[in-house]
FIGU-909158 format. One line per 5 residues: number of its first residue (from 0); for each residue z, x, y of C-alpha. Coordinates in pm, 1 decimal. Each point is the difference from the previous one (the first is absolute). Example, Ala and Ser with C-alpha at 12.3 -4.5 7.8 and 13.67 -1.06 7.14 Angstrom:
BEGIN
0	780.0:1230.0:-450.0 ~ -66.0:137.0:344.0
***
This chain:
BEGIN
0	0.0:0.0:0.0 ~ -118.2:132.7:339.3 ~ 242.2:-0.2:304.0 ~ -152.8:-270.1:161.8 ~ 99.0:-159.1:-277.0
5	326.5:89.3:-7.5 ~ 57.1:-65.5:325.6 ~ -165.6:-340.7:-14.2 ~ 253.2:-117.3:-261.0 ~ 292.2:117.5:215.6
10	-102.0:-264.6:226.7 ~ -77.1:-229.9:-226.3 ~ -206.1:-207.4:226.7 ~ -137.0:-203.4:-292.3 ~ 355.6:-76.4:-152.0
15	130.4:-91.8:376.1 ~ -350.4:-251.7:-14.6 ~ 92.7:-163.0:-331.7 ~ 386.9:-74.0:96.0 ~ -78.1:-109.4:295.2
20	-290.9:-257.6:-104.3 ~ 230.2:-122.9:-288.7 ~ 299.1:-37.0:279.6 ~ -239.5:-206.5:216.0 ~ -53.2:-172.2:-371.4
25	-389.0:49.0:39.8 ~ -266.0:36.5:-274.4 ~ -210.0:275.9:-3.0 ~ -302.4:-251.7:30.0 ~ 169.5:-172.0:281.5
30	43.0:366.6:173.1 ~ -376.2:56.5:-44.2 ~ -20.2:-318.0:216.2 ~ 172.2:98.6:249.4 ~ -133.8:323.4:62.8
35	-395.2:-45.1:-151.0 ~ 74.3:301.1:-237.7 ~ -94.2:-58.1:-423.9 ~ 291.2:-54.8:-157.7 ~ -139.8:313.8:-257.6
40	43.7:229.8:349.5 ~ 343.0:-128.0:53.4 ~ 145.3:64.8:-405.1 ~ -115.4:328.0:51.1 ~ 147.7:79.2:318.9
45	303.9:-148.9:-96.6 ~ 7.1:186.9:-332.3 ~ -22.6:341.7:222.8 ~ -363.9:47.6:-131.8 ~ -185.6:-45.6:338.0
50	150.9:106.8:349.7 ~ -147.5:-255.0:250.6 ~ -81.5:132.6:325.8 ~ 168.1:-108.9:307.7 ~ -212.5:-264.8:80.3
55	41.2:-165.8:-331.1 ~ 383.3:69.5:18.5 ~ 10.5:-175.2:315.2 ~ -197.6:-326.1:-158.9 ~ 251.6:2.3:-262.1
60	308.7:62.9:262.5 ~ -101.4:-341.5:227.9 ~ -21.3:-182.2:-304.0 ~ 356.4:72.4:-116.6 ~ 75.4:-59.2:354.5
65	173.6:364.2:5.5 ~ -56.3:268.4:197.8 ~ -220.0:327.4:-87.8 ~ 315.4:203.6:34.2 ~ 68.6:-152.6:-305.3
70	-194.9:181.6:-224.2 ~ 155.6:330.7:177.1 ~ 365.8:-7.2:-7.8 ~ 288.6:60.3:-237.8 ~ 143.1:-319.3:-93.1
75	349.4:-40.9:108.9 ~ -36.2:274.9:256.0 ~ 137.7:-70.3:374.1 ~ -9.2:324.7:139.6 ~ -122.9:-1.9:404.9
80	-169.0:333.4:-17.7 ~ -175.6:128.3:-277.0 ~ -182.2:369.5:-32.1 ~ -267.9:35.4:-251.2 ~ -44.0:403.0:-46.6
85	-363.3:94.1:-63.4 ~ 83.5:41.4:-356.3 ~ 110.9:-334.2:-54.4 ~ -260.8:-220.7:146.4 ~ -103.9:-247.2:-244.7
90	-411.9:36.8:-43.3 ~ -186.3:-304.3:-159.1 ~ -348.3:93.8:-149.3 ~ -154.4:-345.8:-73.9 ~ -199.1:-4.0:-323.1
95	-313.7:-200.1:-11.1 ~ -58.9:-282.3:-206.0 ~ -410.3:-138.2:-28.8 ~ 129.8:-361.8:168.0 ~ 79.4:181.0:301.5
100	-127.2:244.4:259.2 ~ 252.7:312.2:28.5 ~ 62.4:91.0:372.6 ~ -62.3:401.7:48.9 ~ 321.4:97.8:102.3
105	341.7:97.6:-100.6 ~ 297.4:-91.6:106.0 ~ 365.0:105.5:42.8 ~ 338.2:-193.3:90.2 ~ 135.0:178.6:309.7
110	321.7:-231.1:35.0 ~ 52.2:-43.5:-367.9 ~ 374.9:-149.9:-49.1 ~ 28.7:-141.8:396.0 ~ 104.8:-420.2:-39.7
115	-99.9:-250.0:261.1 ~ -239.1:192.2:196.4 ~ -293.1:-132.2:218.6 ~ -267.4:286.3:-53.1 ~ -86.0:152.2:-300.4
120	-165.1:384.6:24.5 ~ -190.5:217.0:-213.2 ~ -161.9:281.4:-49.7 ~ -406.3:-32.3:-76.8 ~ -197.4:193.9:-187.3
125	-380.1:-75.9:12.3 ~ -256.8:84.2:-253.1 ~ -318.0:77.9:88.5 ~ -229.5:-262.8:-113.7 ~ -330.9:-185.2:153.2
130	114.4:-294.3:193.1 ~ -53.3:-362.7:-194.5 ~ 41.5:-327.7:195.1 ~ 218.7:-79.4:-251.0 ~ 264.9:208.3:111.9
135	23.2:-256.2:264.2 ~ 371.1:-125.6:37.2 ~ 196.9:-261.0:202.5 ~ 369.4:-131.5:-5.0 ~ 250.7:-97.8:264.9
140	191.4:224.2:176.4 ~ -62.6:338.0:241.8 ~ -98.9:353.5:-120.7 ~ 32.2:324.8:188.4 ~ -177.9:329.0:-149.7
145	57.7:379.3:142.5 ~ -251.7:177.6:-161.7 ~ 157.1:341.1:-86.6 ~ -331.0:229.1:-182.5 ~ -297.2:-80.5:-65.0
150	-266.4:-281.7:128.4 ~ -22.9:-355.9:-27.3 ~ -246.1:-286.6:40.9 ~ 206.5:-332.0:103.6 ~ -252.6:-308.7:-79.6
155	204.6:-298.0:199.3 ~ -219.1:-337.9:23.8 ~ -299.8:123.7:109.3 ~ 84.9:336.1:175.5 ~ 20.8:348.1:-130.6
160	227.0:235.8:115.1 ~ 3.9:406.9:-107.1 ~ 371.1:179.2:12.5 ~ 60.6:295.2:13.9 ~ 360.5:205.2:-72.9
165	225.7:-67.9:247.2 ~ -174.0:-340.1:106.0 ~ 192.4:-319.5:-38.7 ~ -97.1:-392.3:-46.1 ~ 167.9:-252.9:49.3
170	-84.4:-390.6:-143.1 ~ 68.5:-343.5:-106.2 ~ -75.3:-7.4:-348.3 ~ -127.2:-377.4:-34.9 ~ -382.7:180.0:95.4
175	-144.4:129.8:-308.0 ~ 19.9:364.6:8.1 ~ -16.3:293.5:-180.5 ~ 17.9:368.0:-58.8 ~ -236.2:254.2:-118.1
180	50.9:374.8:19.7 ~ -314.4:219.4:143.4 ~ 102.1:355.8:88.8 ~ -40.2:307.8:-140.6 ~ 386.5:-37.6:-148.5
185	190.6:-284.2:-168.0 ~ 133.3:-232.1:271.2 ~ 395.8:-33.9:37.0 ~ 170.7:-255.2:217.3 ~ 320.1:-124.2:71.6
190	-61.6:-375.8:-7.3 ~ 243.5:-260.2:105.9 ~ 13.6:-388.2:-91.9 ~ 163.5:-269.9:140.3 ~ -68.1:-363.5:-186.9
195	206.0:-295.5:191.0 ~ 197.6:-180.6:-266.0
***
């Protein structure tokens, strides 16, 4: 087992997804409902197999009626200031399944264990792949990105922006947007979300 892996079942994002669907006393069919994803997708996330990117996490958040945070803190944790050291961010690698398209990026927790918090930040590694305009996205909420290396092409409606390192963007996420990384180097960004509850 890889480390991704590892740390994927440390978080146990698709455990935290089961309990709280069966707390809410909600089939997995009447989940797929709610958030238009197959009822296959959802098993496998919440048997750890598939790690859904945030954009699907979010889906499945608003239709638990929880926050995102959720997925990202220690349960029974009510500490006001948490540190993650850089060797203890949590990374989640999503693995692709043929039902659904596989965003180009990978992502890490950068508040992992932090309760009842309004933003939720990570760290964003970009793969280098052609752009597809099915990498398209859209949710509620705000996102803020500080592009740290490499280059970026931001596709939001119907405008394209290029970043650079050291650029910043700042948007409401309800516009379908997306990512793809361009430069010379792999793309890193320090992304944060904010989805109203």
């Amino acid at each position: 087992m890889d480390n991704s892996r590892e740390e994927v079942k440390e978080l146990q994002i698709g455990a935290k997804i089961r309990r709280l669907r069966q707390h809410k006393r909600l089939t997995l069919q009447q989940l797929s409902d709610c958030t238009g994803l197959s009822k296959p997708l959802l098993s496998q996330i919440e048997n750890g197999q598939v790690i859904p990117p945030l954009a699907t996490l979010l889906r499945i958040s608003k239709a638990l009626k929880i926050g995102l945070q959720s997925f990202f803190q220690e349960e029974g944790s009510e500490e006001k200031c948490v540190l993650v050291k850089a060797d203890q961010r949590r990374q989640l690698r999503r693995h692709s399944t043929p039902a659904e398209f596989t965003p180009p990026y990978t992502y890490h927790s950068l508040s992992y264990g932090k309760r009842n918090k309004h933003m939720e930040p990570f760290l964003v590694e970009f793969e280098d792949v052609s752009w597809q305009d099915d990498m398209l996205v859209r949710h509620d909420g705000e996102e803020f990105l500080f592009l740290l290396e490499g280059e970026l092409e931001f596709h939001y409606g119907d405008k394209l922006h290029r970043l650079s390192a050291g650029d910043s963007i700042y948007y409401e996420s309800s516009e379908p947007h997306g990512f793809s990384s361009v430069g010379q180097l792999p793309a890193k960004g320090v992304a944060v979300l904010y989805s109203p509850e």
